[in-house]
Steps between C-alpha positions, in 0.01 A plus 500: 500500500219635730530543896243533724590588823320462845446447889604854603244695740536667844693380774618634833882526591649141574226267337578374141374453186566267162493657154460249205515567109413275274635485136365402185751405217804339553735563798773290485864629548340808609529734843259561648505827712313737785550836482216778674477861463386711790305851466737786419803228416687321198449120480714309690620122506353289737620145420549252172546165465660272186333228338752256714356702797828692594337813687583858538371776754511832578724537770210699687247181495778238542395299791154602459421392142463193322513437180374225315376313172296227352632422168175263414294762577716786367437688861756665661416601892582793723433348887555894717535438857576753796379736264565917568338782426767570198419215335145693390531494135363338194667171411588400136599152388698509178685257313832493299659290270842536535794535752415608861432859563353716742404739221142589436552597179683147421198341553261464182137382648342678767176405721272807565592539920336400795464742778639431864432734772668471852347667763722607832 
């Protein structure tokens, strides 16, 4: 399975922005998940979603962040509203066949990051 991710770019504090990635290969009973990495930091979860569309956030985007996915076209979505300086980071999509986790490292196909920069 390949991801390509995409929509990031620069934004100022409070506006929003939609990631997409799109998936080749199959994605059924799969999560699909969100995490970003910002300069100087681990990765971090951001959100994931089941193929039944059962969805998962990091508490500190909950109420900001919405998850989402196509299963036709294998997309899964990232809609970022009220968005914050601290949410500056690059943003992975990653997928996982399996039981939920929150895990990077449970996840087995990774897109190559889109970059999202908040300015104050």
């Amino acid at each position: 399975v390949q991801l390509q991710a995409s929509g990031g770019g620069l934004v100022q504090a409070g506006g929003s922005l939609r990631l997409a990635c799109a998936a080749s290969g199959s994605t059924f009973d799969t999560y699909m998940g969100w995490f970003r990495q910002a300069p100087g930091k681990e990765r971090e979860f951001v959100a994931t979603i089941s193929w039944s569309s059962n969805k998962y956030y990091a508490n500190s985007v909950k109420g900001r962040f919405t998850i989402s996915r196509d299963n036709v076209k294998k997309t899964v979505y990232l809609q970022m509203n009220s968005l914050k300086p601290e949410d500056t980071a690059v943003y992975y999509c990653a997928i996982r066949r399996g039981l939920y986790s929150r895990v990077g490292k449970d996840y087995e196909y990774w897109g190559q990051g889109t970059l999202v920069t908040v300015s104050s």
